[in-house]
C-alpha positions in Angstrom: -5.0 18.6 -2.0 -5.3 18.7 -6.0 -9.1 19.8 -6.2 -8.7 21.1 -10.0 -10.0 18.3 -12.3 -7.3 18.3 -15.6 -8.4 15.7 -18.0 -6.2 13.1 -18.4 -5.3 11.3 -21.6 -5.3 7.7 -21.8 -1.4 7.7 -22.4 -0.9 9.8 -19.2 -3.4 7.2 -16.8 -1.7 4.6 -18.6 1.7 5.4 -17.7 0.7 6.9 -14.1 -0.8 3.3 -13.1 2.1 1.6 -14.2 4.8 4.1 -12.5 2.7 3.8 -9.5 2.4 -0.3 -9.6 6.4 -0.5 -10.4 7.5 1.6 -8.0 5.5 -0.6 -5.1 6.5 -3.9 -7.1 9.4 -4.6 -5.4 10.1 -1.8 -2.6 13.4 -0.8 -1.0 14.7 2.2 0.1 16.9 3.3 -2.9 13.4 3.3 -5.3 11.8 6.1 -3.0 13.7 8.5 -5.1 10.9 8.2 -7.7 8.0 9.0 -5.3 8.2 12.9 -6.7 6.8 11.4 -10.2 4.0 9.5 -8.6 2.6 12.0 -5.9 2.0 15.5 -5.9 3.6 17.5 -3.3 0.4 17.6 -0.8 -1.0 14.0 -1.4 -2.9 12.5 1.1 -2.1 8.8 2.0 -4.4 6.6 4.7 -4.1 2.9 5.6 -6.0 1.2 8.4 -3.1 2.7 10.8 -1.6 5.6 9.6 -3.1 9.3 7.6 -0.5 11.4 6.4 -0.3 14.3 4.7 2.4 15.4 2.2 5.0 13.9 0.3 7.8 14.1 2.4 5.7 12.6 5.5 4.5 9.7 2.9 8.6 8.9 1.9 9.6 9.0 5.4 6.9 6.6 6.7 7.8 4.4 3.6 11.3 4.5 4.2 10.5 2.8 7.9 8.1 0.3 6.5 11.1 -0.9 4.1 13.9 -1.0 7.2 11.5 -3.1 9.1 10.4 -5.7 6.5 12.0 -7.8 4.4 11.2 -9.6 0.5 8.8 -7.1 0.5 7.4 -7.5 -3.1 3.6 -7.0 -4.6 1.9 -9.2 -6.5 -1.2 -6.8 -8.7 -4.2 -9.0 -9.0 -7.1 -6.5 -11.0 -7.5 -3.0 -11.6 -10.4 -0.8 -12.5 -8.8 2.7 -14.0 -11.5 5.9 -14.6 -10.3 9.4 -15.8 -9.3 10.4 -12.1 -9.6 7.4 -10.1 -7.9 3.6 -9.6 -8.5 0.7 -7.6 -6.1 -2.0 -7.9 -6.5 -5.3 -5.5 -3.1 -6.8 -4.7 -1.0 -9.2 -2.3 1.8 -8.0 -0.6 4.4 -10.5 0.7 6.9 -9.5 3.1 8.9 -11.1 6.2 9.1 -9.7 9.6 12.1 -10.8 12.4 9.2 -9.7 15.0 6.1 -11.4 13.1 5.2 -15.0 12.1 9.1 -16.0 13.2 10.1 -14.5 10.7 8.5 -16.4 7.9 6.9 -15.0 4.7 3.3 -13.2 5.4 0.7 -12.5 2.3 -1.6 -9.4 3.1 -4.5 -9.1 0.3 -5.8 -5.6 -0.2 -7.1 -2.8 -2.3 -5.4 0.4 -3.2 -7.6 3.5 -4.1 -6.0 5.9 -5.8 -7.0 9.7 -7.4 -5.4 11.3 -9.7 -4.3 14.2 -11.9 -1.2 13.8 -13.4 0.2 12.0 -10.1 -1.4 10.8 -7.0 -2.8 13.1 -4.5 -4.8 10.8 -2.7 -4.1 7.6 -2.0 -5.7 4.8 0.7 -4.9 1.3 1.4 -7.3 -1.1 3.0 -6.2 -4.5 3.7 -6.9 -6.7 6.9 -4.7 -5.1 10.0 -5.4 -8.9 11.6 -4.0 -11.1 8.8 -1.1 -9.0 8.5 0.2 -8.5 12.1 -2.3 -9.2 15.3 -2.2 -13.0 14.0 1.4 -13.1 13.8 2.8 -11.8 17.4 2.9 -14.8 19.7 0.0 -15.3 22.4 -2.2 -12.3 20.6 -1.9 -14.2 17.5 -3.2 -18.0 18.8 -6.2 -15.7 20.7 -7.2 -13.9 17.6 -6.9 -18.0 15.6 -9.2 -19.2 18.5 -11.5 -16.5 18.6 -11.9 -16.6 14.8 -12.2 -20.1 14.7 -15.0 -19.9 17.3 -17.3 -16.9 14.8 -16.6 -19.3 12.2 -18.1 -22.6 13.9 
């Protein structure tokens, strides 16, 4: 992991953030090409199921996300950019043939991101419940009635 703290002009961040939020703005298989000028070769990526390690580990894991979902697109809601650090709250859309019937899902969640002059560490948090435990038939109407219940 990148441990040596470059400064980072304003220009750089700038540009980094927007690489980063285009490249997940619309993902598909053909855009992972560009993941070499958003991550550094040993970044570190976690989400509430997965940690991975390394570049080539991230692509691959992104490549079967994009296979199994469809109209997957990211809408960016806010940001907060320091010197070496993001966060950036979004709302991804996608459809699944095994969730929901298919229909469109919205996920909100929160990317945090640290950074050089790409991403060597980067960690999604987002509710593992809204986007697929809710939407697989039987599971999904138990996890509606229990909520329901903690909410009454």
């Amino acid at each position: 992991m990148a441990t040596e703290m470059n400064s980072v002009s304003e220009n750089l961040r700038t540009a980094l953030i927007n690489d980063f939020k285009d490249f997940y703005r619309r993902p598909d298989i053909a855009g992972l090409e560009g993941i070499d000028r958003i991550y550094t070769q040993d970044v570190e990526f976690r989400d509430p199921v997965h940690a991975i390690n390394g570049r080539l580990a991230l692509k691959n894991y992104l490549r079967s996300m994009y296979e199994g979902a469809r109209d997957m697109s990211f809408s960016y809601q806010d940001e907060q950019v320091s010197e070496h650090t993001a966060t950036i709250t979004w709302v991804m859309r996608f459809r699944h043939n095994s969730l929901n019937r298919g229909k469109s899902i919205d996920v909100k969640g929160v990317t945090l991101i640290h950074f050089t002059d790409r991403v060597y560490y980067h960690e999604d948090l987002y509710d593992l419940g809204a986007m697929v435990y809710q939407h697989v038939p039987v599971l999904g109407s138990l996890i509606r009635f229990i909520n329901r219940r903690l909410a009454a």
